[in-house]
C-alpha positions in Angstrom: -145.4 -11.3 74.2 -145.2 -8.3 72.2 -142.6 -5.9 70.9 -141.1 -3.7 72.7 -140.1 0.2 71.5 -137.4 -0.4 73.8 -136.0 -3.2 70.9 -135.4 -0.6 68.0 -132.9 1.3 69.6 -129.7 0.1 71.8 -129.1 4.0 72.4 -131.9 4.8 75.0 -131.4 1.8 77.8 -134.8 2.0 79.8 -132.8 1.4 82.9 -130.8 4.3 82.4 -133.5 6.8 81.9 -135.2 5.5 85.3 -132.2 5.8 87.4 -131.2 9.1 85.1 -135.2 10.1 86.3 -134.9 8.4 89.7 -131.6 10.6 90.7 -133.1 13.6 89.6 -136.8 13.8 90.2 -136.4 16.0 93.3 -134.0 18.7 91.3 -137.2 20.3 89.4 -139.4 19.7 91.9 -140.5 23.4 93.9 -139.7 21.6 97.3 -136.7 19.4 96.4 -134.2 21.7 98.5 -136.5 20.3 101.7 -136.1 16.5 100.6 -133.2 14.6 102.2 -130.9 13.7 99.5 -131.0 17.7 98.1 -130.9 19.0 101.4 -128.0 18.4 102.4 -126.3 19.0 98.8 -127.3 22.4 99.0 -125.9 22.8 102.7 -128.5 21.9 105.2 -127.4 20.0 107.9 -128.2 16.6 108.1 -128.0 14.7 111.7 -129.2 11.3 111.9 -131.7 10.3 114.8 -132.1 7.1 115.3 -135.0 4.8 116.2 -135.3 1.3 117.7 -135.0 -1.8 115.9 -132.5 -3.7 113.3 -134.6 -3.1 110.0 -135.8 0.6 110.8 -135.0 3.6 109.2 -133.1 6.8 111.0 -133.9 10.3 110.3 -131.6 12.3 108.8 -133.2 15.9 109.8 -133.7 17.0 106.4 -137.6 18.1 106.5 -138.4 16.0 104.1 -137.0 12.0 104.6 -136.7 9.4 101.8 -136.7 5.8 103.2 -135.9 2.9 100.6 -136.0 0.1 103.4 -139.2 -0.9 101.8 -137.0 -2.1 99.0 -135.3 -4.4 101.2 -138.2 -5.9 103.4 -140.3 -6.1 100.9 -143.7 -4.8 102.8 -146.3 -2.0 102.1 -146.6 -0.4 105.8 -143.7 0.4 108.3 -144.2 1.0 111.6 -140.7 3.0 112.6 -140.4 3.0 116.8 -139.5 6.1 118.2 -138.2 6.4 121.9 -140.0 9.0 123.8 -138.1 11.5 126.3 -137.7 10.5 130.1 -139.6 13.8 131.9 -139.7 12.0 135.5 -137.6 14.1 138.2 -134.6 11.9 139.8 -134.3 10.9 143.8 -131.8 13.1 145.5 -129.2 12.1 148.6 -129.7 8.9 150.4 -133.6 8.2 149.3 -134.1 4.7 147.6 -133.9 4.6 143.9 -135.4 1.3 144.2 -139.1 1.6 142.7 -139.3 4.9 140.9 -137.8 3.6 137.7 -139.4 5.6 134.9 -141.4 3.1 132.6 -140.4 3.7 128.9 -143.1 4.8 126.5 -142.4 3.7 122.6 -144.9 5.4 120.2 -144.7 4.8 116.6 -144.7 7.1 113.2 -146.3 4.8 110.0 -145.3 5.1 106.1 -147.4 3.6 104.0 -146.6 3.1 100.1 -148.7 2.2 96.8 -148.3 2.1 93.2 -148.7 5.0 90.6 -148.5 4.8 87.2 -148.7 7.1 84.3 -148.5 6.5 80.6 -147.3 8.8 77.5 -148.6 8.3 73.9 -148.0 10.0 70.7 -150.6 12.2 69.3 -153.3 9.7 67.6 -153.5 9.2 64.3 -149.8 8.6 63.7 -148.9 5.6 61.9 -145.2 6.0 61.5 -143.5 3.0 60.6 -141.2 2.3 64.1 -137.8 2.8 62.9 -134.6 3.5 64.8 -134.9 6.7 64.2 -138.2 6.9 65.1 -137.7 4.9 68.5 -135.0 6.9 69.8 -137.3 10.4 68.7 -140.3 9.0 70.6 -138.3 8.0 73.8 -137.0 10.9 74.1 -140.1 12.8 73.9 -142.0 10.8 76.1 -139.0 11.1 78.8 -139.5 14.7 78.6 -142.7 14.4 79.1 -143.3 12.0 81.7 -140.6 14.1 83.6 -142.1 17.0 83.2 -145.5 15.6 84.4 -143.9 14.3 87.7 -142.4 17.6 88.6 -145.7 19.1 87.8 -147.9 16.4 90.1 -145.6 15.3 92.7 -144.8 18.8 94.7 -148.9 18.7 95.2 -148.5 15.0 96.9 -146.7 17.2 99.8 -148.9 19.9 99.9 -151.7 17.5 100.4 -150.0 15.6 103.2 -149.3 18.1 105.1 -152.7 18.9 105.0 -154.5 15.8 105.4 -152.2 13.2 106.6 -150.7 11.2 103.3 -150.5 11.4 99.3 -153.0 11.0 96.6 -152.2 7.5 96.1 -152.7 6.7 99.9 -156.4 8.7 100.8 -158.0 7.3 97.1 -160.5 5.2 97.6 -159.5 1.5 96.5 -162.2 1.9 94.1 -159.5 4.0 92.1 -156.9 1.8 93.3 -155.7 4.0 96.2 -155.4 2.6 99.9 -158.6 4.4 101.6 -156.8 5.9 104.4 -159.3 8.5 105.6 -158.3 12.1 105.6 -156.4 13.5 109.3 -156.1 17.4 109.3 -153.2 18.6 110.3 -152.6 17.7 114.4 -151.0 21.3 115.1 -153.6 23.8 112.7 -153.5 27.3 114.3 -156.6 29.0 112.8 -156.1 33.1 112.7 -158.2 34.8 115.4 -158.8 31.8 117.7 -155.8 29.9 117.9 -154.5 26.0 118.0 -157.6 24.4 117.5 -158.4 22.2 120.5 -159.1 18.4 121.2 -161.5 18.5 123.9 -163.7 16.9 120.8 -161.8 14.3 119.7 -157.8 13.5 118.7 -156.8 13.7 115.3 -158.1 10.5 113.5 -161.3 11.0 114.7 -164.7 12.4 113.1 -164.9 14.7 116.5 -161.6 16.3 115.5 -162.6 17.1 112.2 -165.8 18.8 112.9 -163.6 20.9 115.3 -161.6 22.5 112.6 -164.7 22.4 110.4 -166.0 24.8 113.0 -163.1 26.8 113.6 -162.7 27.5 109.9 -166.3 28.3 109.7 -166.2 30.9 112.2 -163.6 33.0 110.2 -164.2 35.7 108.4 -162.8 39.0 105.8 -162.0 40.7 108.9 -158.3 41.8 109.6 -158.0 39.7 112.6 -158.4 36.6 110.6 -155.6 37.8 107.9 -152.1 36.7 107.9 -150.0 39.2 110.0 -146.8 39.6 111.3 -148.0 39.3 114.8 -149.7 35.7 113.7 -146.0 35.0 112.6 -144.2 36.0 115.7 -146.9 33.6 117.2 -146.3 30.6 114.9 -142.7 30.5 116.1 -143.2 30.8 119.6 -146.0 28.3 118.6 -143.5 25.6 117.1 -141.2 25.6 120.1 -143.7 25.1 122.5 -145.1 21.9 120.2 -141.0 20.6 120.5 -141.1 20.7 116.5 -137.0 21.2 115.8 -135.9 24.1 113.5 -134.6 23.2 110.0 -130.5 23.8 110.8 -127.5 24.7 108.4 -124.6 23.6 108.2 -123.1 26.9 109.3 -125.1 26.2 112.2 -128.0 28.8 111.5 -131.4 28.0 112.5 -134.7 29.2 111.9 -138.3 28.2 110.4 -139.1 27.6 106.5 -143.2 28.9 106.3 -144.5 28.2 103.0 -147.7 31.0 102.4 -150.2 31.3 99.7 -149.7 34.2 97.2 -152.8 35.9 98.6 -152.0 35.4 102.2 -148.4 37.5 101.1 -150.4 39.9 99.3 -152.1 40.6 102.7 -148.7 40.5 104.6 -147.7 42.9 102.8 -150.6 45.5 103.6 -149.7 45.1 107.3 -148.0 48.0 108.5 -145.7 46.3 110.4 -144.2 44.4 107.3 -142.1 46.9 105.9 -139.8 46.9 108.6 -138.9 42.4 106.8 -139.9 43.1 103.8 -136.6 41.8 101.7 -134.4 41.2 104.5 -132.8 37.8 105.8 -130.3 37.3 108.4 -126.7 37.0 107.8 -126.8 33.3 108.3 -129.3 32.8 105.3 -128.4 35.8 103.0 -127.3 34.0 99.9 -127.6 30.4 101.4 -128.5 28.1 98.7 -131.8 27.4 101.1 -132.5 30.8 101.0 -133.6 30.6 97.2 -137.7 31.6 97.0 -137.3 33.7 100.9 -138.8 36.6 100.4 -138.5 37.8 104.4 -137.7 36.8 107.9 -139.8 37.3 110.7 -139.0 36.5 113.9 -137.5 33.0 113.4 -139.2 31.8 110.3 -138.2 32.6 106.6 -141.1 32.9 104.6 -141.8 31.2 101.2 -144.7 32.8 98.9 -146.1 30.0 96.4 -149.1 30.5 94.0 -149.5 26.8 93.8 -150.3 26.4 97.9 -153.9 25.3 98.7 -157.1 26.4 100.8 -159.7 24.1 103.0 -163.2 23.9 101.9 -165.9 23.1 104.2 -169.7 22.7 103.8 -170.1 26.5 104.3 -168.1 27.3 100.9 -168.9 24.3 99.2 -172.1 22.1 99.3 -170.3 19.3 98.0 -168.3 18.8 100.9 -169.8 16.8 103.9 -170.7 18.5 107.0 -168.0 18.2 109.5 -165.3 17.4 107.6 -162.7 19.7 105.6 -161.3 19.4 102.0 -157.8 20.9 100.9 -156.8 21.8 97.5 -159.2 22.7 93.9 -162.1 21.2 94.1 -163.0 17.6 92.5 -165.3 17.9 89.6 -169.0 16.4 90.1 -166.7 13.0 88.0 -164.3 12.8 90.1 -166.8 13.3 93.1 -168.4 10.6 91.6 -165.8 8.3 92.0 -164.8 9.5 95.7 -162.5 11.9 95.5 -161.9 14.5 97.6 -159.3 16.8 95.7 -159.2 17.6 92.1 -156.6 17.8 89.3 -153.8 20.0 90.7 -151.5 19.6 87.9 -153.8 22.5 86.0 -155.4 25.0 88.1 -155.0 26.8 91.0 -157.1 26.5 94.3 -159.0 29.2 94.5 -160.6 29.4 98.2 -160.2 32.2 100.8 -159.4 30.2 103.7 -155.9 29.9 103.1 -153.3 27.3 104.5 -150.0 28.1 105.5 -147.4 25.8 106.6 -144.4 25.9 109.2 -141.9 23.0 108.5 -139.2 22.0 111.3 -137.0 18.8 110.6 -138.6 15.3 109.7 -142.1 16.4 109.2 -142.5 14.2 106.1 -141.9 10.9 104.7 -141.1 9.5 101.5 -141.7 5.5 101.0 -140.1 4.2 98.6 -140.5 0.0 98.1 -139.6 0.3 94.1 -137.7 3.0 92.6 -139.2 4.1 88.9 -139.0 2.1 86.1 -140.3 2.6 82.4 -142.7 0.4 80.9 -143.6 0.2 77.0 -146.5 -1.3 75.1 -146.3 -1.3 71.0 -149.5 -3.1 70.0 -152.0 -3.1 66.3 -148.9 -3.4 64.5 -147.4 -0.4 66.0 -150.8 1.8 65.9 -150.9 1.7 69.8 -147.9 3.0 71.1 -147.3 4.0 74.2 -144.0 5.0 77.5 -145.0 4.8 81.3 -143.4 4.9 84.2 -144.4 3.2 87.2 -142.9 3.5 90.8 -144.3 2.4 94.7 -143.8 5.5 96.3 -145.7 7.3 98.4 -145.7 10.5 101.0 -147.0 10.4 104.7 -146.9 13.1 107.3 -144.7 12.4 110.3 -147.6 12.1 112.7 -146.5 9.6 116.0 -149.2 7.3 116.9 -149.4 4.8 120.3 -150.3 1.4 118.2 -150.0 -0.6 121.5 -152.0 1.5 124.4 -149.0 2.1 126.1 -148.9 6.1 126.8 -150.7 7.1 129.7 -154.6 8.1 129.1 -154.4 7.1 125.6 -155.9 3.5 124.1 -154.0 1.2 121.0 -154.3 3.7 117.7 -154.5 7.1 119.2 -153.0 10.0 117.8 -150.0 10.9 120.2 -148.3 14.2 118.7 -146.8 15.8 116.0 -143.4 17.4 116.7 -142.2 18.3 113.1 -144.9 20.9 111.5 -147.9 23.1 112.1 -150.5 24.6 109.5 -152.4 27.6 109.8 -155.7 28.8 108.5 -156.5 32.5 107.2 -158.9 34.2 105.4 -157.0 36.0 102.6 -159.6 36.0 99.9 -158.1 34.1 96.5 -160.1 37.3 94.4 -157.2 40.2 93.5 -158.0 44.1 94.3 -157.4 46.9 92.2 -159.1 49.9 93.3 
C-alpha cells in the first residue's frame, strides 16, 4: 500500500476536514436556508410528521429533508410509508357503523442514493519534494478547492430534481456509473397560457406523460400570454392549495410560498404593469426574516426568488438532439457527453440558455436528501510523489418527494403508479434567455 499525504502532516486530520466539510456543505450552498438542518437555524419552523414503520424516517417540514437512516440500515433504496387521509363521510344517529369502515390506503415516497467522487490534483509538472510543509500547503488548497467545487455542483443536483425526478448521480446511465433511473417531469408543471398539464395521456413515469408536456411546451410561444405575470402568480398559489402542497411556515408562525424564477422570467415580471404595485415589498412577517434573504417581492402568497443559475426545458422543437417526446432540463450536453448518454451538461460553468423557462413553487418536504455515507477524503501519492492527488467521496443523493402506490392498493391505480405530489409545482414560460436593449 502506498503512502499517504495524509502521513506528512499530524496538523490536517482527514476526518476533521470531512466532518468540518460535512457540517458545513449546506452554508455556501444558494439553497442551504431550504435544507433541514439550516432551516431551522435560521428560523423556519420545523414540525415533524411522521410515517409508518420502526426504521423510517419522519419529515421535519423543512423543504428540503436530509435522512441519514441509510447509514444505519445499510441499503441503497428506502421505501418511507406514508398514511393517506380518511375522506369517507361518517354514519349519523342510530345507523349501523358495522360495514362502512374506511379501508386504509398506504402509498410510498422512494430515496434512492449512489456514490460521487471527485478528485483534486496540483497543477502538473510539479515535482516538489513532499515535505511537511508542503503537505499541510497542498491540503489545504485542495480543501478549498474541493469545497468550493461542491457548492458550485451540488445546488444544480436540486434544480435538476425538481425538474426531472432525482440527481445526476441517480438518472446517469450505469454506463457512467449512475443508477439509470429514467427522467419523470415534474407531476404538478403548469405551463403559461394552457395550464396544469393533464394526464388523460399517461401518469407521470410514463412515455405518454412526457410527450404531454413535450407538447404543451411546444405549443408556447413569444407572445405575452405565455410570459411570467403576476396574474400567473396569483394562479400558482391558488394552484398549490388546491394540489394540498403545505406552505413553508416560520417560526413566528408566518406562512407563505418560496418561488424560485429565472433572471429572464424577472426581467419580464418586471415589464408587467401590474408589478409595480410588489416590486420590493414583503410582508411584515418576512421583512428582515433571515429566509427572506434573496426575496425580491411578494405576490399574493409566494415570495419570489430571482436566480441566474435556474434552468430551461428543451424539446425536439429547440434542439434536434433531444428525442421526440421527451423533454431535457438544464444546458445542453455536448455531442461527448451525448455520446455517453447524457441528458444534461456541465452546469458547474455556464448558464442554460433556453427561452422556455422553469420556475418552481416549493411548500414543505418536496425534496429529499439520502445520505448512506457522510463525506470522507481520500489521498493517492504515487511515481514517487509525481502523482499526487485529494478526493472526496460521499453516497448521497437527491430525489423529489413524489408518492408512488408500490403495492396496487389505491383505487383505479395498478403496483408502481404515480399517486401525487403534494410538496411542489413547476411552471413553464417563454421568457427568451436573449437580453433587450432598444
Amino acid at each position: 500500500m502506498g503512502a499517504s499525504i495524509f502521513d506528512y502532516t499530524s496538523r490536517l486530520n482527514p476526518k476533521l476536514l470531512a466532518e468540518r466539510m460535512y457540517r458545513q456543505q449546506w452554508r455556501q450552498n444558494k439553497f442551504a436556508q431550504w435544507v433541514a438542518p439550516e432551516f431551522i437555524k435560521k428560523g423556519g419552523k420545523g414540525e415533524e410528521v411522521g410515517t409508518l414503520g420502526m426504521d423510517t424516517p419522519t419529515f421535519s417540514g423543512a423543504p428540503i429533508e436530509v435522512f441519514e437512516q441509510f447509514v444505519k440500515l445499510g441499503r441503497t433504496d428506502m421505501d418511507i410509508p406514508v398514511r393517506n387521509r380518511l375522506i369517507a363521510d361518517p354514519v349519523f344517529g342510530d345507523m349501523p357503523l358495522k360495514g362502512t369502515a374506511e379501508a386504509a390506503v398506504v402509498a410510498f415516497r422512494q430515496v434512492l442514493i449512489n456514490q460521487t467522487r471527485k478528485a483534486y490534483s496540483p497543477p502538473t509538472g510539479m515535482s516538489k519534494q513532499i515535505t511537511k510543509a508542503y503537505a499541510e500547503n497542498l491540503i489545504n488548497k485542495a480543501d478549498a478547492y474541493i469545497r468550493q467545487w461542491w457548492n458550485d455542483y451540488h445546488p444544480g443536483n436540486f434544480i435538476l430534481t425538481m425538474l426531472s425526478g432525482a440527481s445526476l448521480d441517480v438518472v446517469s446511465p450505469a454506463t457512467l456509473g449512475g443508477r439509470a433511473l429514467g427522467y419523470v417531469s415534474h407531476p404538478n408543471l403548469v405551463v403559461a397560457g394552457s395550464g396544469l398539464v393533464s394526464y388523460t395521456g399517461g401518469r407521470p413515469g410514463t412515455a405518454g406523460y412526457e410527450a404531454s408536456v413535450e407538447a404543451a411546451l411546444n405549443g408556447m410561444a413569444d407572445d405575452p400570454k405565455y410570459y411570467m405575470t403576476v396574474a400567473l402568480i396569483r394562479n400558482l398559489v391558488v394552484e398549490a392549495a388546491r394540489l394540498k402542497i403545505g406552505r413553508v411556515v416560520l417560526q413566528n408562525g408566518f406562512e407563505f410560498y418560496p418561488l424560485w424564477l429565472s433572471d429572464s422570467a424577472w426581467i419580464q415580471l418586471m415589464l408587467d404593469p401590474e408589478f409595480k404595485d410588489f416590486y420590493k415589498r414583503l410582508p411584515e412577517g418576512l421583512k428582515g426574516h433571515p429566509l427572506a434573504t434573496g426575496a425580491e417581492s411578494y405576490i399574493a402568497g409566494a415570495a419570489l426568488y430571482p436566480d441566474l443559475s435556474l434552468w430551461g426545458a428543451r424539446t425536439n422543437a429547440s434542439d434536434g438532439n433531444v428525442t421526440a417526446g421527451t423533454v431535457e432540463y438544464g444546458p445542453a450536453p455536448t455531442s461527448a457527453q451525448r455520446g455517453l448518454g447524457r441528458k444534461v451538461g456541465t452546469w458547474t460553468n455556464q448558464l442554460d440558455t433556453s427561452d422556455i423557462s422553469m420556475a418552481l413553487l416549493i411548500g414543505q418536504s418536496c425534496m429529499a436528501v439520502g445520505v448512506g455515507e457522510k463525506i470522507s477524503f481520500t489521498d493517492q501519492l504515487d511515481d514517487h510523489g509525481q502523482v499526487q492527488e485529494i478526493g472526496i467521496k460521499t453516497i448521497q443523493s437527491v430525489v423529489r418527494s413524489d408518492v408512488y402506490d408500490r403495492d396496487g392498493k389505491v383505487p383505479g391505480l395498478s403496483a408502481g403508479d404515480f399517486y401525487e405530489n403534494t410538496s411542489s409545482l413547476a411552471v413553464a414560460t417563454f421568457s427568451k434567455h436573449t437580453l433587450k436593449y432598444s
